[in-house]
C-alpha positions in Angstrom: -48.3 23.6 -8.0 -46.1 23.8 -4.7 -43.4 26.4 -4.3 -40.6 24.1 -5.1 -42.4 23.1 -8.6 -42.6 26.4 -9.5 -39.1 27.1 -8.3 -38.0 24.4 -11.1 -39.9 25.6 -13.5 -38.9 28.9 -13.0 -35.1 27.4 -12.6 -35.8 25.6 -16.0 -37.2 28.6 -18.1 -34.1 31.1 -17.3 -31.7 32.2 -20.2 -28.1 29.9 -20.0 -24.8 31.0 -19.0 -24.3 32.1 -22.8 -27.3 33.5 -23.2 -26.7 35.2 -19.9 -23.6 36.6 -21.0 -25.3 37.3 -24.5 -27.4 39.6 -23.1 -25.1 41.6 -21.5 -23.2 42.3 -24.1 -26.3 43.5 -25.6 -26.6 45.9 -23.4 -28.8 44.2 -20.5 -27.9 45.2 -17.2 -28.2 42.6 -13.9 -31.0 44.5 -13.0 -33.1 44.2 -16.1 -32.1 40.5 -16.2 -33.0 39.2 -12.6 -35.9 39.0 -11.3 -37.7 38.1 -14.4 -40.6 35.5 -14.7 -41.1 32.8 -16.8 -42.3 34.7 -19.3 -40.1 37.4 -19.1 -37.3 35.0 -18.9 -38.7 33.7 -22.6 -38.4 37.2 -23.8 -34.8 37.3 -22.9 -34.1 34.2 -24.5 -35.7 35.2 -28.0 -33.8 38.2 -27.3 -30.4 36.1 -27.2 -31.3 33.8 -30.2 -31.7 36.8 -32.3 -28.3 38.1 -31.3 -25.8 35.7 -32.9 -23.3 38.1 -33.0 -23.3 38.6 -29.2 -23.2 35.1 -29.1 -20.9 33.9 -30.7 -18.5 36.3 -28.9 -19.9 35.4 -25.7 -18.8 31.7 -26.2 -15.1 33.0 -27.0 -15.6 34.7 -24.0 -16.4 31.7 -21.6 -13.9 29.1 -23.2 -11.2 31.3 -22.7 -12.5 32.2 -19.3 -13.0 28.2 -18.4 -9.5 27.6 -20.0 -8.2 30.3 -17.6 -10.1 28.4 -14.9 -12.7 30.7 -13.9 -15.9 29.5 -13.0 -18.7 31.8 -14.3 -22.0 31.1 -12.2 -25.4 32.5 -13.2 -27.9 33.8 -10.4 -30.2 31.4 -10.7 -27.5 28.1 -9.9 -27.1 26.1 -6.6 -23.8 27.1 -6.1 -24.6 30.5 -6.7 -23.4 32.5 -4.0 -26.6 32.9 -1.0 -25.3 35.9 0.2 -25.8 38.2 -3.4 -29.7 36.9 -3.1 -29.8 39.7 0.0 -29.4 41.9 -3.0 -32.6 40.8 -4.6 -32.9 42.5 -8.2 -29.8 43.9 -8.0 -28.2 40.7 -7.8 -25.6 39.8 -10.0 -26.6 38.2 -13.2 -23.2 36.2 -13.5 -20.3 36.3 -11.2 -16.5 34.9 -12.3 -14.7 33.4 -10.0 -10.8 32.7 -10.0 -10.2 30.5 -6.9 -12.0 28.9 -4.3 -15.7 29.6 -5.1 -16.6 28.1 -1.6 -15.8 31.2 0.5 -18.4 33.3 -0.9 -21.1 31.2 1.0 -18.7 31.6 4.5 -20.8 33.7 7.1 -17.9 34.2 9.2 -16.3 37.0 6.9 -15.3 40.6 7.2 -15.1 43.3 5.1 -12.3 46.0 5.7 -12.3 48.7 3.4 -10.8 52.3 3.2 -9.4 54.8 1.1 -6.7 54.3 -1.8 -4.4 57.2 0.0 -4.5 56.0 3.2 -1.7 57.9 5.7 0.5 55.2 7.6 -1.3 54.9 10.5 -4.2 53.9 8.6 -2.3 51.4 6.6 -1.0 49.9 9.5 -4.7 49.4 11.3 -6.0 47.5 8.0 -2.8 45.5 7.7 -3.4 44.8 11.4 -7.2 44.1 11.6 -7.6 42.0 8.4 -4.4 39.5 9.8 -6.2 39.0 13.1 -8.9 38.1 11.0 -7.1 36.0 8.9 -5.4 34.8 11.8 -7.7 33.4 13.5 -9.9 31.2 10.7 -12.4 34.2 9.0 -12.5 35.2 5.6 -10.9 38.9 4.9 -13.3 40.9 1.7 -11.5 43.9 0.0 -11.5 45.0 -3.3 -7.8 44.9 -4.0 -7.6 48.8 -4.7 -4.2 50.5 -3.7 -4.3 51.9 -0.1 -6.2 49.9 2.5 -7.7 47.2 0.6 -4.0 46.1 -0.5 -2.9 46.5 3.3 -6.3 44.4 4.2 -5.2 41.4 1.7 -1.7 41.4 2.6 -2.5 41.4 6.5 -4.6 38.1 5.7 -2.2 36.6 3.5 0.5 37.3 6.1 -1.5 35.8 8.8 -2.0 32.5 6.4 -5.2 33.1 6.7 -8.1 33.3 3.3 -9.2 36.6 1.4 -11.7 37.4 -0.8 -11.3 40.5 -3.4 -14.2 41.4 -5.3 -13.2 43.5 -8.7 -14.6 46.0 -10.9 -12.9 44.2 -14.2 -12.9 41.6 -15.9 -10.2 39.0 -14.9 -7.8 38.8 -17.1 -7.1 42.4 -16.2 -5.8 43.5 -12.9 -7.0 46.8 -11.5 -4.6 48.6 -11.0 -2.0 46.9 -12.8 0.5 47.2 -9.9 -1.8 44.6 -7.8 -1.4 41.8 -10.3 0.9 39.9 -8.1 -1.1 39.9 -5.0 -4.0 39.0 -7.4 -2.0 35.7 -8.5 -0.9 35.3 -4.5 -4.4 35.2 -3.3 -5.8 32.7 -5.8 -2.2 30.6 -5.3 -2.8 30.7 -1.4 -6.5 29.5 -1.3 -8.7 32.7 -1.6 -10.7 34.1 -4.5 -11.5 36.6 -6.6 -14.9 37.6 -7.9 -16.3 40.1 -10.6 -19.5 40.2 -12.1 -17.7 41.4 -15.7 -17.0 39.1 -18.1 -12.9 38.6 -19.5 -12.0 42.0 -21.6 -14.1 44.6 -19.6 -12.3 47.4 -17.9 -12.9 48.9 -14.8 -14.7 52.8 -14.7 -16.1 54.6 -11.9 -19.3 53.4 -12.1 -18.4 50.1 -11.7 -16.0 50.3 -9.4 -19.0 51.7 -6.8 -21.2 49.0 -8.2 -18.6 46.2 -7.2 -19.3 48.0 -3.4 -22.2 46.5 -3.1 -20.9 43.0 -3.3 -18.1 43.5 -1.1 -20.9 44.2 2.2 -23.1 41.5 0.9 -20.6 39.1 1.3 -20.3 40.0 5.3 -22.4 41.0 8.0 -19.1 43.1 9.4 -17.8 46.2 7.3 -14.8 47.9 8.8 -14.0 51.7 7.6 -11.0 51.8 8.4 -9.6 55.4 7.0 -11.7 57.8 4.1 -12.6 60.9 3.8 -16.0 61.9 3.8 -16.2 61.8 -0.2 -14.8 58.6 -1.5 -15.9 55.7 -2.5 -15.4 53.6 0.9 -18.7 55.8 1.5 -20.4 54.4 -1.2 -20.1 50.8 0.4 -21.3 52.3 3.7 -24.4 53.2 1.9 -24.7 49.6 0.5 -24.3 48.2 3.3 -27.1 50.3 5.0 -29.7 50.3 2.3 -29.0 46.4 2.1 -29.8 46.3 6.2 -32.4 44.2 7.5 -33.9 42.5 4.3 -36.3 40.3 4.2 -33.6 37.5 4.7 -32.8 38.5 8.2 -29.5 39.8 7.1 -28.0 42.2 8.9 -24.8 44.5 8.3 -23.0 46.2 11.5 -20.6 49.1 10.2 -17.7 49.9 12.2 -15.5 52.8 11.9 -12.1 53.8 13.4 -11.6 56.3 15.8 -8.7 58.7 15.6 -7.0 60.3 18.3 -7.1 63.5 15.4 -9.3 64.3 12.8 -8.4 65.2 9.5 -9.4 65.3 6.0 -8.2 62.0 5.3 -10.3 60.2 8.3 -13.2 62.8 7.8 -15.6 60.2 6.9 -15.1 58.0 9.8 -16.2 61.2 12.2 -19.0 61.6 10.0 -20.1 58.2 10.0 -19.3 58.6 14.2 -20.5 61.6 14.9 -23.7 60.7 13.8 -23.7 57.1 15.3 -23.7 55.3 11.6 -21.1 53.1 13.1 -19.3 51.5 15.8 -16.1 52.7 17.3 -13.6 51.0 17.1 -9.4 52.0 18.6 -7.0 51.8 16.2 -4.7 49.8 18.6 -7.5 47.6 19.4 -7.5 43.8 19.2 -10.7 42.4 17.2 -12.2 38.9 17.2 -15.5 38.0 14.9 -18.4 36.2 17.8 -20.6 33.4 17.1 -23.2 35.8 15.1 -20.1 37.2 13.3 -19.9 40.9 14.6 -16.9 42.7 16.1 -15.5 42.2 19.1 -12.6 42.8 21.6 -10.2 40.1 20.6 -8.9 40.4 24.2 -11.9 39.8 26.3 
């Protein structure tokens, strides 16, 4: 049997989107669901026909979801996004998607991140960097948190350009509730967001830091713009390193801004400098993606 034969058949033998979905609200995680073989893959699906309960709710689930017009996409589907693959078995089992499905296989993306209580000055630098991104054609990934991430999507959206905010809810719940505007303006003006949670979960800690490892698989370019050194912007730096260099040939470059002073609220970008974890980049500075999508001087 040739590797595309047993690519089918492997295709073939995985649970359905309900069953998928099924599962999970059994209480199987991503990580226990990809990655299976065949005849693990049969397990899970004797597993779901025994849970009719689960079922059943998991097709309410997905016919209000499609009726709402997300697309939910198991890992295993052609359209599925290539980019999650660089996350191997902790890959996504399903993703949702509200708008353009299409820009989560861009490779000309950016991620700029940062803390929810972000001083001016850092507002201002992820407002400014994510519209010259925008700007100029690339795809902006935040997770629509206060702070930063709303500067980030607003920066793009100002710049007409395309954004991306990957959530840690369900959604048909905004989080926080305050965002649910931009949310609507960012499907309305051609970008998308993505959650690997199902209509009716709620965000929590744990998965808001799990939904950081999506954000820097979507890019190759992950911009700190302001945190300090314990948050959870550090938690997608460390995504972004342990996902470095897989076996796809995927690479993630990690820039951080430099401040002219230091202080608890940028204390993680002169960690992540001082011991050359990232790139430097000034906060007045003008940034342009090259042809192998890292960081430049937009001026040169």
């Amino acid at each position: 049997m040739t590797g595309f034969e047993e690519k089918v058949e492997w295709k073939a033998s995985c649970p359905s989107v309900e069953e998928l979905l099924c599962l999970q609200l059994s209480g199987y995680s991503s990580r226990q669901i990809v990655g299976m073989g065949i005849e693990g893959n049969g397990q899970l699906k004797e597993t779901a026909a025994k849970a009719q309960r689960e079922m059943d709710k998991a097709r309410r689930i997905l016919d209000r979801q499609a009726k709402a017009g997300v697309i939910t996409v198991p890992y295993y589907a052609d359209n599925y996004p290539w980019h999650f693959n660089n996350l191997c078995n902790d890959a996504p089992a399903l993703i949702h998607v509200s708008g353009d499905l299409g820009l989560l296989n861009r490779d000309d993306t950016v991620a700029v991140i940062g803390a929810r209580g972000a001083d001016a000055e850092g507002l201002d630098v992820a407002y400014r960097f994510a519209g010259q991104a925008g700007g100029q054609g690339h795809v902006v990934i935040s997770g629509l948190a206060l702070g930063c991430d709303t500067a980030a999507h607003r920066g793009c959206l100002d710049a007409e350009g395309q954004t991306v905010a990957v959530v840690a809810s369900g959604l048909d719940i905004t989080h926080p509730k305050v965002n649910k505007p931009l949310q609507e303006e960012i499907v309305a003006k051609g970008g998308a967001i993505v959650s690997e949670h199902s209509f009716g979960v709620k965000a929590n800690p744990t998965r808001l830091v799990a939904r950081c490892r999506m954000q820097v698989a979507l890019t190759r370019s992950v911009i700190v713009v302001q945190c300090p050194i314990v948050s959870g912007t550090m938690y997608a730096v460390r995504f972004a390193q342990e996902y470095d260099g897989d076996i796809f040939g995927w690479e993630n470059d990690i820039y951080a801004v430099e401040y002219g002073t230091w202080n608890d609220m940028n204390s993680g970008n002169k960690f992540l400098l001082d011991h050359n974890l990232a790139i430097p980049l000034r906060p007045e500075q003008d940034i342009a993606l090259n042809q192998y999508c890292q960081i430049v001087n937009g001026t040169e």
